[in-house]
N, C-alpha and C positions, 0 to 999 in steps of 0.2 A: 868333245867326246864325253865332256863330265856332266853336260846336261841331257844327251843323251841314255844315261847309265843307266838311270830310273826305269825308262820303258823299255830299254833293253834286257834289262831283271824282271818286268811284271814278266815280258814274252814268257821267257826262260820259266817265270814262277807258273802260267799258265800251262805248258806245255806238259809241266813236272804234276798237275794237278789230273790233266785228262790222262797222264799215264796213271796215275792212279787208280782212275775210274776202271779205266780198260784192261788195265790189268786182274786188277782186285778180281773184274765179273769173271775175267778169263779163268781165274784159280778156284773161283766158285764154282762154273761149269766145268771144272774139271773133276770137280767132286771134291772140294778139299773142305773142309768144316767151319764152317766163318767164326765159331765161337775161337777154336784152336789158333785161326791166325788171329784172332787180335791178340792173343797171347804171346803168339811168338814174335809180331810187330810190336810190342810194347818192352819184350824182352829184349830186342835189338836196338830198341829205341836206347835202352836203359845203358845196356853196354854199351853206346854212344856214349850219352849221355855221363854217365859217373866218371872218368878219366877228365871230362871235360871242364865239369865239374869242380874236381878236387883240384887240377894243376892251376884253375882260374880264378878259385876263390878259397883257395885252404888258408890263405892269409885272412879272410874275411870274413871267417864263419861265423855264424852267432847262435847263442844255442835256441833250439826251441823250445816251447813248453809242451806239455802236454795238450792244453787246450788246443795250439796249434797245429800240432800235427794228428789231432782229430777232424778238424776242419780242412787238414791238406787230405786225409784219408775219403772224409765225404766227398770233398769237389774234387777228387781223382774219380770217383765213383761215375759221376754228373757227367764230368765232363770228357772221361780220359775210357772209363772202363763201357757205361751205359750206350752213352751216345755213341761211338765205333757200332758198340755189337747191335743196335737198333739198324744202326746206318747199314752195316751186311748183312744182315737179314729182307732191311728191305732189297738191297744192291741183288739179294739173289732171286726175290719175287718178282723184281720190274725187269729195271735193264740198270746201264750206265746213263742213259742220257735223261732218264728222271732222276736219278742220284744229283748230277749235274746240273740240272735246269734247277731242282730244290734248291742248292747252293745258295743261290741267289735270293732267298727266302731268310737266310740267315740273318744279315743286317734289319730287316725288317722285326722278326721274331726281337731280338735283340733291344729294338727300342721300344716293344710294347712291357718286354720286363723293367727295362729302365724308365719306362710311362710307370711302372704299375710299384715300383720302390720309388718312386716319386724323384727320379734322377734325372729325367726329363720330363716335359710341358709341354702341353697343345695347347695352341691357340685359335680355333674355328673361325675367328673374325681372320684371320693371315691367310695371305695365299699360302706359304710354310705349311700352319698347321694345316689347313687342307690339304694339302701335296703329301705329308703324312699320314692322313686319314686315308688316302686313295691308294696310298701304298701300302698298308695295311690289306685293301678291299679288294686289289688286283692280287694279290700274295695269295689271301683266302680262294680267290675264285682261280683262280689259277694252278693249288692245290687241288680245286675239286674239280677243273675239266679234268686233268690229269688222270684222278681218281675213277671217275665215273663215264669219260666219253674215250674210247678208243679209237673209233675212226678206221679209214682205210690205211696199209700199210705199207712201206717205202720199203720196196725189195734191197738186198745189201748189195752195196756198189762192188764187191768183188767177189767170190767165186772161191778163190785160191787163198784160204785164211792164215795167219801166219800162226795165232794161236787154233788149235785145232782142241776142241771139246770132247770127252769119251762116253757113248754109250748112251747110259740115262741121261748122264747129266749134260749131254751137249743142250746149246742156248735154243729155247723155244719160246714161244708166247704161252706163258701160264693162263690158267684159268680167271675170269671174271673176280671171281672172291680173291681168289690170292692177289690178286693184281690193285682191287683196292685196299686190302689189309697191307700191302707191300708198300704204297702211296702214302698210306696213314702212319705205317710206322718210321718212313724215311722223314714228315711233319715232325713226330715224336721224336726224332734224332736231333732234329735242327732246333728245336726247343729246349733239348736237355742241352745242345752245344751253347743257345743263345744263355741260360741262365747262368751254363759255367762262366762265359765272359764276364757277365756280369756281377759275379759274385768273384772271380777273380781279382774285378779294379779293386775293389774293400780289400781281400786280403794283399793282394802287395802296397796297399797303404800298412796295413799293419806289420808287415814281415818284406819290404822293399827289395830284398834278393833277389831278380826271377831266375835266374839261372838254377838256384839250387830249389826254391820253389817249384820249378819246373821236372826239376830231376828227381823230388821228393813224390810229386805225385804221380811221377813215370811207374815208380820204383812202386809205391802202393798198388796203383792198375795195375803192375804186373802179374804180382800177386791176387790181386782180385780176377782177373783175365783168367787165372790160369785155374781157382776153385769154378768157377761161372764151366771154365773148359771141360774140365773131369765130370764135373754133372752132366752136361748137356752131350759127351763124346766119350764112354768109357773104353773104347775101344782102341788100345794104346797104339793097336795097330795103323790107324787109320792116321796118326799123329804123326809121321813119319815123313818127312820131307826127301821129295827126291830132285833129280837135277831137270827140273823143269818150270812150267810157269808156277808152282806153288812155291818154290824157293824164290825165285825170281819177284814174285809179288810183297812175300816178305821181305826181303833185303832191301826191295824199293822201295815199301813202306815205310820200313822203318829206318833206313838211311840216308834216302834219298829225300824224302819226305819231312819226317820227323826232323832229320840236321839242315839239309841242302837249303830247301824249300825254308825253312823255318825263319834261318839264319837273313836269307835274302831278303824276305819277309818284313821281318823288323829293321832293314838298311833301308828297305825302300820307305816305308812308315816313318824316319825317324828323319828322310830326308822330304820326301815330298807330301806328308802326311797320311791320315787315314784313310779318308775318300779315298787319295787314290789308287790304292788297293782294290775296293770295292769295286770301281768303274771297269772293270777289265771282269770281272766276275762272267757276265754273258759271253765270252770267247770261248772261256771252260765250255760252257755249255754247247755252241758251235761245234769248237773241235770234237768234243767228246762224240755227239750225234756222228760225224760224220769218220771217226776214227773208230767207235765200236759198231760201224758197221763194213767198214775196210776192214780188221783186223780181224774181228772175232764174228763177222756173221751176224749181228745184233739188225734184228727186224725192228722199225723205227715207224712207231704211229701219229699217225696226223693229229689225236688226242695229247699226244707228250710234247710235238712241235708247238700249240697253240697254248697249251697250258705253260710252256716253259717262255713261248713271249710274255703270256700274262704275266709269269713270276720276273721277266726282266723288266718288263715297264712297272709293274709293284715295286722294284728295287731303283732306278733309276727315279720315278716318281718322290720315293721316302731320300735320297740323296740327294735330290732336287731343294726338297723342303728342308733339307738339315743348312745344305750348302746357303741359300739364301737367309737364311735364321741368323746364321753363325756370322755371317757377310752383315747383315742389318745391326748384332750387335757387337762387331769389329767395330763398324762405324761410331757405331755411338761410343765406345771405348778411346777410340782415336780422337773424337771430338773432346772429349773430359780430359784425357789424360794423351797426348799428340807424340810425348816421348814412350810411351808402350806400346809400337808397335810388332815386336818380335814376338811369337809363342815360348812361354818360359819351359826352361828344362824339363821340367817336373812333368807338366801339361805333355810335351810333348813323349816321355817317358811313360807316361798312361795309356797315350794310345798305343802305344807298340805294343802293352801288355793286355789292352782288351781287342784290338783288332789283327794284331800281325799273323795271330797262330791259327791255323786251319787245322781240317782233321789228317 
């Protein structure tokens, strides 16, 4: 059962990823304000978070400085406040299953920032570094069928929705324009998500906490979440939660998501590593296609099916080239040095902190 556990929890972590998707769009079509719920998801996040907090590390606090908690302020911004609100904004111009199929864009985006801080290397003579270059090229291109070709359209396999949309805002096929500024700015999400990671590994080198790192820049977004909200929704009326999918969305976001998901996240990264988290990435996308159009009515084009292949073989491709990289210098490591073959703590304490946390 204990080696089973791993893929037992990705399932579970998938499953908890495309409720996400299909929820979040369901709250959107209902008319609810995407600026307001990231607000109110970061605020639930927070209220998790702080109790969890303090009973788990009040013995181990350490103070910060101010410098520090300027740089948790910014990369709350990047990563916690920007990137959400980029991300439902586009979630309300496309659909869910281009949110989803993007997903998979992430690890890629990800290593051209750490190509471009010079925290990883290409090498064009390797199959590697070609199998990264490709992944890269498929990501790109994959982004723009999405963007620019729609295709014909896959009627929704049920009829009888469980979330039911009102009025204006039930789910439709937007306009041409909105549909590529909505592609582009979901791009723009996964780039502010991919830079937080990468600026995350630096700061829990300097401040190794993540727990309370974590709950510091919950707590920041929050507050950023909520001035971003009052600009963009002054209308306190409209802020209002009632007993439907817009509470529902919240709760799950921010409890389900932010704790559940999170939590399982870093158990399975810390046992079976990082990749393989990644690898399970195109099911989200599966499910999601085919559960935002059972649930909520989501009309599903041949354009977002093909572009979201290209986005999984661009991810698969850039994994490919890491896995063999990493495998060539395992070897060589094992040949010098025969008694280090374990991943040391630290190492593997890194990856849980640049890869476990989704949005």
């Amino acid at each position: 059962m204990d080696t089973k556990k791993p893929y037992i929890l990705a399932v579970i972590i998938v499953f908890i990823y495309t409720g996400m998707y299909v929820i979040s769009k369901a709250a959107f079509d209902k008319g609810m304000n995407s600026f307001v719920f990231v607000f109110y998801r970061q605020a639930a996040a927070s209220l998790l978070m702080l109790p969890v907090a303090f009973l788990v590390e009040r013995k181990n606090m350490q103070s910060m400085s101010f410098r520090l908690l300027l740089k948790l302020f910014f990369y709350a911004f990047i990563g916690n406040t920007l990137g959400p609100n980029l991300c439902n904004e586009s979630l309300k111009l496309t659909s869910a299953t281009v949110a989803s199929a993007a997903g998979n864009s992430t690890p890629v985006t990800t290593f051209c920032f750490a190509l471009l801080f010079r925290m990883e290397m290409v090498n064009l003579k390797s199959s590697s570094g070609r199998a990264k270059v490709a992944g890269i090229a498929f990501c790109f291109a994959g982004a723009l069928v999405i963007a620019f070709y729609t295709g014909p359209s896959l009627r929704p396999v049920n009829h009888h929705h469980v979330f039911h949309a009102g009025g204006a805002h039930a789910s439709k096929a937007p306009g041409r324009g909105l549909w590529i500024v909505g592609t582009f700015l979901m791009v723009l999400s996964n780039v502010t998500w991919s830079l937080w990671m990468v600026l995350q590994a630096a700061l829990l080198k300097e401040y190794p906490n993540k727990l309370l790192v974590t709950t510091a820049q919950c707590l920041f977004s929050m507050v950023q979440s909520f001035v971003i909200a009052v600009v963009a929704e002054r209308d306190f009326s409209r802020w209002k939660l009632h007993l439907d999918v817009s509470l529902l969305a919240v709760v799950y976001t921010g409890f389900v998501v932010n704790g559940v998901a999170y939590y399982l996240q870093a158990w399975c990264v810390l046992i079976k590593g990082p990749v393989f988290l990644s690898v399970w990435n195109p099911l989200v996308f599966v499910l999601t296609m085919f559960c935002s159009s059972f649930f909520i009515g989501e009309i599903v084009h041949l354009g977002s099916i093909l572009g979201g292949i290209m986005l999984v073989g661009g991810l698969y491709s850039m994994l490919w080239g890491k896995s063999k990289e990493s495998n060539g210098v395992q070897n060589l490591e094992e040949e010098n040095n025969p008694e280090e073959k374990v991943l040391d703590k630290d190492e593997k304490e890194e990856a849980i902190s640049t890869l476990a946390v989704e949005r």
